[in-house]
N, C-alpha and C positions, 0 to 999 in steps of 0.2 A: 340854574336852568338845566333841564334835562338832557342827558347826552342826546336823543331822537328827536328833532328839531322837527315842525312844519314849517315852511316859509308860503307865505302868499303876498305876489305882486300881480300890482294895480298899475302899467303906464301909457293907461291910452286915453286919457287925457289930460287934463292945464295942470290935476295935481297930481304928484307921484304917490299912491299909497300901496304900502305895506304891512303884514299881519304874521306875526309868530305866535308858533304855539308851540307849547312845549310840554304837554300833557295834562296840565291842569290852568294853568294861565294863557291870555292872548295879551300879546304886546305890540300896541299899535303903531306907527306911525304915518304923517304925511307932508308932503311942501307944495308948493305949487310953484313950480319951474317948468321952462322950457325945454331947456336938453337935461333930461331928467337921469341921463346917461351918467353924467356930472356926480349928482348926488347920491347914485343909486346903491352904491358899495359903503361908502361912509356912513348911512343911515341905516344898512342894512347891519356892516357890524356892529354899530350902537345899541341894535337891539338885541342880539346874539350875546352881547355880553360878555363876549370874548369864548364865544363856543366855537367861532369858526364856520363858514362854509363847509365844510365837513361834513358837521353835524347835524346838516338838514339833509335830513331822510327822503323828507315829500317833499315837491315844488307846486306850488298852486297858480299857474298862469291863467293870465284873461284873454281870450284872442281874439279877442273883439266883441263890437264894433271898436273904430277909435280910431287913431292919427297909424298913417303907417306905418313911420318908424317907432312909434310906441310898441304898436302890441310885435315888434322884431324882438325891440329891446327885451322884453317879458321871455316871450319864447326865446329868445336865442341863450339866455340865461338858464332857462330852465334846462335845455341841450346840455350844456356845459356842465351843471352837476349833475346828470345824468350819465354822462361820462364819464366826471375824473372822481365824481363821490359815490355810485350808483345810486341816486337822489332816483325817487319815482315820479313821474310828470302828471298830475292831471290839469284837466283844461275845464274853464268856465266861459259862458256868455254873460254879456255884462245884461244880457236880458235873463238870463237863469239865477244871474246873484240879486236881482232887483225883484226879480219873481219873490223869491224864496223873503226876502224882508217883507214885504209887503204880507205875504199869506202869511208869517207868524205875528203879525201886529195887532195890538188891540182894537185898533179902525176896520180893519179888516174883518178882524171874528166876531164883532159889534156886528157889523153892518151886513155878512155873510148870514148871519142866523136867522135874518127873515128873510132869506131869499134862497132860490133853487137854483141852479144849472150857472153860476156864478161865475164872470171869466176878469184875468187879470192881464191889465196892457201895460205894459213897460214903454215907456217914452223918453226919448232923447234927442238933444240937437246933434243934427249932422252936419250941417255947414250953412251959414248965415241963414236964408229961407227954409232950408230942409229938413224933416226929422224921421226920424228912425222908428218903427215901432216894433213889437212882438205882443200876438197874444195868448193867452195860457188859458186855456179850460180849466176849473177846477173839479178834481174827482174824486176830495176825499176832505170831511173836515177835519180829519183829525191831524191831529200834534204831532211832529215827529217824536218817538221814543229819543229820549235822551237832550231833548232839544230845552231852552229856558222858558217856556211860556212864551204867553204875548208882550213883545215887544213896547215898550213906552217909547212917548217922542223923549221927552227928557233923561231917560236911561241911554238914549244912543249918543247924545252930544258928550264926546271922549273925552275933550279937553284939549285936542292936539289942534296944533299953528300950525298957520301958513307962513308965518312970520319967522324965517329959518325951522327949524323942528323940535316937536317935542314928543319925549316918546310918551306915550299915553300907556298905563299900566289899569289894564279892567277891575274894577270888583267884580264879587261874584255874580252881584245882582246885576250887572250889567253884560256879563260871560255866556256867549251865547253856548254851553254843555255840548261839546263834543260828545260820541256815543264810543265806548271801551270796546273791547274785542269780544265780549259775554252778549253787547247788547244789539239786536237785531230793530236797523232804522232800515222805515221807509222811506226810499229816494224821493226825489221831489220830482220826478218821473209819474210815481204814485201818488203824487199829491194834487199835483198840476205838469198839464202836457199842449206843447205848443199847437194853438189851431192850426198854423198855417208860417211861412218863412216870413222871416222880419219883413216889413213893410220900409221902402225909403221913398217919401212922397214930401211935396212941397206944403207949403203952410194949409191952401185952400184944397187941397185933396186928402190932406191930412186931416184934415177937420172933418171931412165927409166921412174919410174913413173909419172914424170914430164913432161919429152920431150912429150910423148903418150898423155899428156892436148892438146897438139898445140898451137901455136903462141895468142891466143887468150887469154893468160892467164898474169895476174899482180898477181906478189908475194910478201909478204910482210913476212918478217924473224923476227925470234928474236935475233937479231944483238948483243945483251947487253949480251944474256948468252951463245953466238956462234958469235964471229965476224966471221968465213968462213963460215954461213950458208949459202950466197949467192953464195956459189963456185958450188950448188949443183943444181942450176938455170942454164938451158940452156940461150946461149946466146940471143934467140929472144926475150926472155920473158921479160916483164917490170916487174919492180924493185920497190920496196918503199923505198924513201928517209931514210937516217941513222936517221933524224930526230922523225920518227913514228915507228922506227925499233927497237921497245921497248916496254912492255909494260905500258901505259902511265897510272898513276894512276884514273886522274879524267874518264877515258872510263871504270873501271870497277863499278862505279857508273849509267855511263850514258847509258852501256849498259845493265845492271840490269834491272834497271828504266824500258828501252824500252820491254825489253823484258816479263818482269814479270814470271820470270819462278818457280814454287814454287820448282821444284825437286832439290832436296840437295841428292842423291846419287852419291857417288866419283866415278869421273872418273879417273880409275887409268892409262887407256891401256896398261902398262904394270904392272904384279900385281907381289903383295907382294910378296917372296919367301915362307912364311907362306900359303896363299891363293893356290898357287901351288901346298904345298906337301900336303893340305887337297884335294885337286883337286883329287890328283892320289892316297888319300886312305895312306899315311904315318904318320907319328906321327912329328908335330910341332918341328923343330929344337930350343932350346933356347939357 
């Protein structure tokens, strides 16, 4: 493995995932635990290979949406080797890594090429009735330079368990090509840009607030930690394969990378029940 490591972590939600790269390969893995705190260093040096914390250069955190103490864990991680490694921190939305699957899939550039002014909505559950939405205009069809093509559903299925872990090692064809320092990629900024701030609405507002998009819209769910979240999609609407209806690990590298966002404040949208009672002036339940 290469001395200049990327790390990207995933723990805001049921499963922990994690992504290294190490300039020509991504090295996956995932579990699905609760204190993912537990597992998060043993699985992380599994995949390093015995390079070390060290040797990650980049840190690619999520900062939501998600569990509170999840997206802590993430960032507070990423702090830490920016401190004792001078590791570089970017930040993602798990609506920006979900974006970004979606617009390189082949459902997607099918389905996009008879249509104009195309927008994409990222969906997920936020807690038992409620979900989360974000939606994205899209302003450009083209490919990012350096990127793998369209996406398959069967090219993303890694191989990696829930079932303790397994690190999953990519082929090429399924490698989503980082771009080298010669090559000049458009951010997904320029590809697609959010209409408006994430939406957090109950099932039957949720619903409305979808149809009210128009037919013009491709959604793409988080299937893995809601299998009915596609029940909440009007029938016209195109659908993202079960395949990308995940969050895929090596995308939250790759859309890091693209985007370069220094900001590391949590996105919680819905906040801490602590955060609230300071809100309205009460004294911190413990």
């Amino acid at each position: 493995m290469a001395k200049e490591i990327t790390l990207g972590v995933c723990s805001t939600g049921s499963r922990l995932k994690l992504a290294v790269f190490d300039g020509k390969k991504f090295y996956c893995a995932q579990r699905r635990v609760f204190n993912q705190e537990k597992p998060l260093f043993p699985m992380i040096n599994k995949l390093l290979g015995g390079a070390g914390l060290g040797a990650v250069k980049i840190f690619c955190a999520v900062r939501g949406p998600g569990r509170f103490t999840g997206i802590r864990i993430g960032l507070t991680l990423g702090r830490v080797l920016e401190a004792l490694a001078g590791a570089k921190i970017y930040s993602v939305t798990l609506f920006e890594v979900m974006a970004l699957q979606a617009f390189e899939s082949a459902n997607f550039k099918s389905w996009a090429k008879r249509r104009q002014k195309t927008k994409i909505a990222v969906l997920m559950r936020a807690f038992k009735d409620e979900y989360f939405c974000q939606v994205f205009q899209v302003t450009s069809e083209k490919q990012p330079v350096g990127s793998p093509g369209v996406l398959e559903s069967k090219s993303q299925e890694f191989k990696i368990q829930d079932s303790g872990f397994k690190i999953g090692k990519l082929s090429d064809s399924q490698t989503p090509r980082l771009p080298d320092s010669q090559t000049s990629t458009p951010e997904p900024s320029t590809l697609f840009k959010a209409v408006e701030e994430p939406q957090w609405l109950k099932v039957p507002e949720m619903k409305e607030y979808l149809s009210a998009l128009g037919p013009e819209l491709f959604v793409i769910g988080d299937a893995e930690e809601d299998p009915s979240v596609y029940t909440l999609v009007p029938a016209y609407c195109a659908k993202a394969g079960s395949g990308i209806s995940k969050i895929i690990p090596a995308y939250l590298i790759k859309t890091a990378l693209a985007r370069k966002n220094r900001n590391s404040a949590p996105l919680y949208l819905k906040p801490a029940r602590y955060e609230l009672e300071q809100k309205a002036g009460r004294p911190v339940s413990r």
